[in-house]
N, C-alpha and C positions, 0 to 999 in steps of 0.2 A: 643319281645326280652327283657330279663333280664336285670337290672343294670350289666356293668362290671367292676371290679375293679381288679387291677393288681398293681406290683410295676418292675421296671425292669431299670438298667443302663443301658440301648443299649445294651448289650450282653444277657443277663440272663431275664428273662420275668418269675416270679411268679404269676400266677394267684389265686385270693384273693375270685372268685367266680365262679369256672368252676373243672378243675383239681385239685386233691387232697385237695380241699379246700370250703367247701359249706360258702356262704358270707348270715350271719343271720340277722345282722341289719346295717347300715353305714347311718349314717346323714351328709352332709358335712357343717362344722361351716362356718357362714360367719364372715371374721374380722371386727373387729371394726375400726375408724379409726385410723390412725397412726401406729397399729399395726406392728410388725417386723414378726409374724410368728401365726400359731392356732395350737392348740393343739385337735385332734380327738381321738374317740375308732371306730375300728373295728372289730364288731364278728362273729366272723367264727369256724366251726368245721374243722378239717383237716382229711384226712381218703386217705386211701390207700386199696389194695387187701391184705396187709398184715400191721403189727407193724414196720416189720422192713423198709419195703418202704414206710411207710407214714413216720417214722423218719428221709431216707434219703431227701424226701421232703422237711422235716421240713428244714432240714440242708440247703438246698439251699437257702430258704428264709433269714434263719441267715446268711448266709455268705452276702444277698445283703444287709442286717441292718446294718454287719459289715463293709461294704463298704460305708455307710451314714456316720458312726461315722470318719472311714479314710479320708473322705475328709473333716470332718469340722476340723480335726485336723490336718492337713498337710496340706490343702488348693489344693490338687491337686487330680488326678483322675477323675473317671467316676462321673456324679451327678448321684442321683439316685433318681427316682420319680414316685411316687404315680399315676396311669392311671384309669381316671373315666370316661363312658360311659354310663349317662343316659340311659334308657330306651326310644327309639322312638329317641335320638339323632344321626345324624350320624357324629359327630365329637369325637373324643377319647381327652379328656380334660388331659393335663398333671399337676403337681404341684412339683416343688423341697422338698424331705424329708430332715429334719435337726437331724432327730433324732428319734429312734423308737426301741420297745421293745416287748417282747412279756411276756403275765401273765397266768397265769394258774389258772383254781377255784380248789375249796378245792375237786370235785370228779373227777377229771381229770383221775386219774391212773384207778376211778372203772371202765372204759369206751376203755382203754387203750387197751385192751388182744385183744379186738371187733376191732383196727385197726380205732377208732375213735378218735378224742382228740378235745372238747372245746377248744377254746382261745380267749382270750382278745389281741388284736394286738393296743397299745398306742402309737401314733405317734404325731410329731411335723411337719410341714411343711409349703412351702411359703404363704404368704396369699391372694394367689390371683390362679387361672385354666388359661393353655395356653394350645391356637390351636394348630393348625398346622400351620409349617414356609408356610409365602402368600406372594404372590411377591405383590405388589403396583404398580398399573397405575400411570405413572407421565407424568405431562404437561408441558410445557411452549409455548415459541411462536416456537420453534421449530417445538414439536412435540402433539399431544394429546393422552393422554390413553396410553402410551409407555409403554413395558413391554420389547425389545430388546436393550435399553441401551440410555440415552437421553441426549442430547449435552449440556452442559452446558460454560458457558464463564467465565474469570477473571474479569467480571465486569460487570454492569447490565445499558444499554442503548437501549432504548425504540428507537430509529431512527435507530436504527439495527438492533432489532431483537434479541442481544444478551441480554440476560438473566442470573443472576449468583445464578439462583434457580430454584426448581422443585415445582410441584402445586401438591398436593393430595387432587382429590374429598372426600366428606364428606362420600359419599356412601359407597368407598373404603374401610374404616377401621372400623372395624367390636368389639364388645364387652361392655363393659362398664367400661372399665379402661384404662389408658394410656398405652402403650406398648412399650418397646425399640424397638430401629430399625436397621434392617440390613444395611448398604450403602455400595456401590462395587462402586468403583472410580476407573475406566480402563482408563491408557494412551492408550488412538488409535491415536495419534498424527505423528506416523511413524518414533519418535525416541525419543532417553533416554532423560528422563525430569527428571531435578534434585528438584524433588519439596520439599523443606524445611518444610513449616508447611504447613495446612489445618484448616482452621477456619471453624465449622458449626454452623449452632440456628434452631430452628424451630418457627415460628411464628405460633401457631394456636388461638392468641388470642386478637390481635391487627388488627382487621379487614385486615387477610394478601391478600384477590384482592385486597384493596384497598390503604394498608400501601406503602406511597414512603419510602424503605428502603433506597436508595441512595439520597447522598443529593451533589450535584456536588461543589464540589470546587470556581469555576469561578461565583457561583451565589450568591459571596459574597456581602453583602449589605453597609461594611465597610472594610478599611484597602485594602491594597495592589491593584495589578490590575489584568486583564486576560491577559495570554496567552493560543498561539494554538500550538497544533502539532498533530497528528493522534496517537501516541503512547499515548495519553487521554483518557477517556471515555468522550462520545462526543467532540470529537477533542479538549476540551479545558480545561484549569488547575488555579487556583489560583495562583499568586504571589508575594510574600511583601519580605522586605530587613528588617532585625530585625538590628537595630544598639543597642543594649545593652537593649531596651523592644520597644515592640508595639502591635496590637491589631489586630484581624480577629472575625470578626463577619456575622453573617449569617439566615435570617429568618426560625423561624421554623412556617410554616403552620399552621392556624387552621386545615386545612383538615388532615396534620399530628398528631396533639397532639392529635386529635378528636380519627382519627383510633388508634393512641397509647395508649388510654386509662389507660396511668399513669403505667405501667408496667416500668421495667428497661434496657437497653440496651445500651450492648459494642459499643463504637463509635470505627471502623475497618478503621484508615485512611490509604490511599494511596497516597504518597507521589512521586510526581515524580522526585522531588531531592531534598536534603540538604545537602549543603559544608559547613557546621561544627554543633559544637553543638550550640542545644535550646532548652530552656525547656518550654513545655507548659501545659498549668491550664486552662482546659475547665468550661466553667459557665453556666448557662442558665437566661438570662435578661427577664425582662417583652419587651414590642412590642417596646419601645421606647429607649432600650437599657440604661433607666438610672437607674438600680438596679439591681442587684442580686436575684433572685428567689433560685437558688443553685449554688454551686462552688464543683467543683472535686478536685483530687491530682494531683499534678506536675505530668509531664511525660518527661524522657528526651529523645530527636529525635537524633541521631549523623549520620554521614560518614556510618558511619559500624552498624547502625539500620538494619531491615530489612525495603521494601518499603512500606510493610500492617505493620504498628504502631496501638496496640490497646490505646488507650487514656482514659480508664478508662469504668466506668459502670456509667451514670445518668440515672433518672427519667422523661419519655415525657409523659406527662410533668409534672413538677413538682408540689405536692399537692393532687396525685389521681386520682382517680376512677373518670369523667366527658365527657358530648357528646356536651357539649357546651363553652369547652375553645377557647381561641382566640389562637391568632398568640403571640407568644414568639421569642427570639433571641440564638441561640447557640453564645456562646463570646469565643476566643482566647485569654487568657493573654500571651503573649510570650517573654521570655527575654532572651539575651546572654552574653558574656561575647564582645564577639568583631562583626563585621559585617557577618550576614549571611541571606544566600539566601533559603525560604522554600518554595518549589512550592508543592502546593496539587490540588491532583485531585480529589477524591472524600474522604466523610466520608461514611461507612457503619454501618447502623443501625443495630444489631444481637441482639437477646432477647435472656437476661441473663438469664433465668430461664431453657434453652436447651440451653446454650453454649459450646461448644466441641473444642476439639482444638487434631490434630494430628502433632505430630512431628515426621517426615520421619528421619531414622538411615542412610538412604544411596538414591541413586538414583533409578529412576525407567525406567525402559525398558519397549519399546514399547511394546504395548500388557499385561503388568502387571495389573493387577486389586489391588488396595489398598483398604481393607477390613477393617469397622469397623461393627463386629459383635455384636453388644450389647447384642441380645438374649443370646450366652452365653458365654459373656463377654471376647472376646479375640478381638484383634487387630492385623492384619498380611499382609504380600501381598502374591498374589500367580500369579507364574509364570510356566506355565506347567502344571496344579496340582499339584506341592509342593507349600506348605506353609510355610514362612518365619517372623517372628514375631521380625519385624526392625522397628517398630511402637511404638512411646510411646502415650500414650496418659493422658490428663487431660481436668478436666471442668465438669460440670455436665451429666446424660447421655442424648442421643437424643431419645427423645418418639413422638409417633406420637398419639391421643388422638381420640378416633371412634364418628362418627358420625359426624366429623368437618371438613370443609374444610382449608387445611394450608401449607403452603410451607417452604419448606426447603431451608437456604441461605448457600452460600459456596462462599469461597475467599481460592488464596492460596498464597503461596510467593516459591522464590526460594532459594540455596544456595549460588549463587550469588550475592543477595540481592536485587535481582528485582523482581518485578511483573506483568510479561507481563499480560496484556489486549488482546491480542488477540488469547490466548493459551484456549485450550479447554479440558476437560473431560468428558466420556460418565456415566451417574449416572442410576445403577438399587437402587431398596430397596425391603426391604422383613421387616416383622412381626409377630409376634406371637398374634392373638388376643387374649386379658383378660379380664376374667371375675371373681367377688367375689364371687359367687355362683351359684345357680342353682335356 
């Protein structure tokens, strides 16, 4: 089998070395990094049974150039992309076109009457080859290697089972560059769930079997006292009374900081109640809680908060890249103006460098799947087979990285402004494997 090269918007398919087109020479560049895009030539003759049907040919092709330049200018329509099949591969490698023209040499017309034409085809495109869309096996203690939809919870306790992430084996994802990812978050709950935002991160770098992302409430080391109720994760919640300032402090692990490996991560707390405002200023102490190692930015908590408050972005731990830090302190500065009551349940750890955040426009019915498609870049739900784009979204994209093993974390809240814990969603995902060349 021959190299194949093609370009085609899902409707229209020119072939680059088959039909009307013999493919002379194609090198594909690899980017450098940082790169936004490469710039290639491809040479090809084009030829027909006659002049005037290889012109109509030709015309196809230009109308789908014309169609790269329409969407970088208008930002909408079909993409149109560059289709490369090694010789002996059996995967059809795709690349979004940014831009692309055609040249002519100086003997083009003597060749012309013959139904034959030289060309120089100069194009701009992504910098990177994508597969074909691959569903991903996801784990937890649910399920293993799931590919029909895998239960996920509103919070993550090891004494039940429930889980508020998916695991992807390293084997699973395939290429040598990181790749957006599909996720399909189906209510199967057997009725309309008003779900407000949806927090995600992917950890694939902070030892994620082993990273405790959840750091419970109740296993405060200072300030305030425990309570129980089952509507906690693990039955039980943090409690302090702020009379105008006070303090919450809480160990953070060697074994944590260790897996953390100095990376950066949103604290996602869950808050089981607060009857007024207070504002708090997260820090991270050395083990004995008498200094400061970092201090965050105020955050204010009120009534009409929602129950997942994110608290800011720190560093675990603080100072870097190490496999032999000790135990450190998470610190609470908290102040109000009058007496109030803040019971938390847990904080969630989510790595800031994949942080996503969806904000739902309305409610979701049973059976809905909420859809963050990142391969190609849209956000929607669908009910029926129609698709409805009531999603906003912000944060960085969600990539899942080949050859790693890493888990995806998810929390969500409601419109109501609570967080049940024991509401569930069924999680597929899918990817485009990537590659910089060949």
């Amino acid at each position: 089998m021959a190299h194949a090269l093609s370009i085609t918007d899902g409707t229209t398919t020119f072939s680059l070395s088959t039909t009307n087109a013999y493919l002379q020479l194609y090198v594909p560049v690899e980017p450098q990094p940082g790169e936004l895009s490469v710039s290639e030539t491809v040479e090809l003759t084009f030829y027909a049974a006659s002049a005037s049907a290889m012109q109509t040919a030709i015309q196809t092709l230009q109308r789908l150039l014309d169609g790269i330049r329409r969407r970088q200018a208008w930002g909408v329509g079909p993409a149109v992309y560059l289709n490369f099949q090694p010789d002996g591969d059996a995967t059809t490698w795709r690349s979004e076109m940014l831009d692309a023209r055609l040249e002519y040499g100086e003997d083009t017309l003597s060749v012309y009457p013959q139904a034959k034409m030289p060309a120089t085809l100069v194009l701009q495109r992504a910098p990177y080859w994508e597969g074909a869309l691959t569903q991903i096996p996801l784990t937890n203690s649910s399920a293993s290697n799931n590919t029909s939809g895998i239960t996920i919870y509103n919070h993550d306790d090891s004494g039940t089972n429930h889980d508020n992430y998916v695991q992807i084996a390293a084997a699973d994802v395939g290429g040598s560059l990181p790749a957006p990812v599909k996720l399909e978050l189906t209510n199967g709950t057997g009725s309309t769930q008003n779900w407000k935002q949806i927090w995600m991160a992917n950890n694939a770098f902070s030892d994620p079997a082993n990273f405790t992302h959840i750091l419970e409430g109740e296993t405060q080391v200072a300030g305030g006292t425990t309570g129980s109720n089952s509507d906690s994760s693990a039955s039980a919640y943090a409690t302090i009374t702020i009379n105008t300032q006070d303090t919450h402090q809480w160990t953070l692990s060697a074994a944590l900081l260790q897996d953390a490996q100095g990376y950066d991560f949103h604290m996602l707390t869950r808050f089981r109640s607060v009857n007024g405002t207070v504002y708090i200023r997260p820090a991270i102490l050395d083990s004995s809680g008498s200094y400061a190692l970092w201090t965050g930015d105020e955050t204010q908590v009120t009534i009409t908060s929602d129950a997942i408050v994110d608290l800011g972005v720190c560093p675990l731990p603080p100072g870097g890249y190490s496999t032999a830090y000790g135990a450190q302190r998470l610190y609470w500065a908290l102040r109000s103006a009058s007496s109030v009551v803040v019971q938390t349940d847990f904080i969630a750890f989510f790595p800031a460098n994949t942080f996503r955040k969806l904000r739902m426009l309305s409610t979701t019915a049973n059976g809905v799947k909420v859809t963050d498609d990142q391969p190609e870049g849209r956000a929607y739900s669908v009910a029926s087979s129609a698709e409805t784009p009531n999603i906003a979204v912000s944060g960085m994209p969600l990539t899942v990285w080949p050859n790693t093993l890493q888990r995806i974390y998810v929390l969500w809240s409601y419109f109501d402004l609570s967080a049940s814990i024991s509401t569930t969603m069924s999680v597929k995902a899918w990817y485009r494997p990537r590659r910089a060349s060949f």
